[in-house]
C-alpha positions in Angstrom: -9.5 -24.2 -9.0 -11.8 -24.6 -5.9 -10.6 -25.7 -2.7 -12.6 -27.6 -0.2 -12.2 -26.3 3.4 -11.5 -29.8 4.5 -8.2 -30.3 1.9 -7.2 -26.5 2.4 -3.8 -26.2 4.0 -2.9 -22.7 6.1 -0.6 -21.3 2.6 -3.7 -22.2 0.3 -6.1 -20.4 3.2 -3.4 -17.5 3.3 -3.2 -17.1 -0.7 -7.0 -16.1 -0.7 -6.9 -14.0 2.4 -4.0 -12.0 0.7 -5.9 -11.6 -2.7 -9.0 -10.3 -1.2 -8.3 -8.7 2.0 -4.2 -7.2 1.4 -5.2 -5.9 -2.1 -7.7 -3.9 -0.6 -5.6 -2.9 2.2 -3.0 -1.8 -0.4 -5.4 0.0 -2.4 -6.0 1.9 0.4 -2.6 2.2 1.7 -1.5 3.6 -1.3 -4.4 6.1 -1.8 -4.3 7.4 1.3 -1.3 10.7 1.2 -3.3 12.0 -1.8 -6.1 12.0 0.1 -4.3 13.6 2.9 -3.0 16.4 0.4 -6.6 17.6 -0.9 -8.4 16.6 2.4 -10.9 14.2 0.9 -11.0 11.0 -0.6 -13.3 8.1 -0.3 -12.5 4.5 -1.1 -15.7 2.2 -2.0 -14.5 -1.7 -1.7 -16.4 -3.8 -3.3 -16.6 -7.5 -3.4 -17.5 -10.6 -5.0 -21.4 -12.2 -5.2 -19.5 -15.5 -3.7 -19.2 -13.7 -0.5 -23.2 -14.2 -0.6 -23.6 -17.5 -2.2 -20.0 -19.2 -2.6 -18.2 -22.0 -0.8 -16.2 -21.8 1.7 -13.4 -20.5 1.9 -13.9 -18.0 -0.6 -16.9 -17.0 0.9 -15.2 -15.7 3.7 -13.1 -12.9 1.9 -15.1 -10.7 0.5 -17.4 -10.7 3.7 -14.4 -9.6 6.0 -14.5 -5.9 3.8 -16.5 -3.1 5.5 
């Protein structure tokens, strides 16, 4: 279900944020000691094409990851 910007509430804004941003946070977070114990590790985050051409607020997500 898409959301306009305009009807979104601050829960509905937070839902996405957490989806997209804390899962790769997590990912991460949870990666990282085994990393530490063999001294290498990279993480390649990858996002959606709607961070290029979908609507707000959705758009915004996947352009916040590095």
């Amino acid at each position: 279900m898409m959301i306009s910007f305009r009807n979104m509430t601050d829960k509905e804004w937070d839902q996405i944020q957490d989806v997209h941003l804390k899962g790769a946070f997590s990912c991460t977070h949870a990666a990282w000691p085994i990393f530490r114990k063999q001294k290498f590790g990279r993480i390649v985050n990858t996002a959606s094409a709607a961070g290029l051409f979908g609507k707000t607020p959705r758009r915004v997500s996947p352009l916040a990851l590095p």
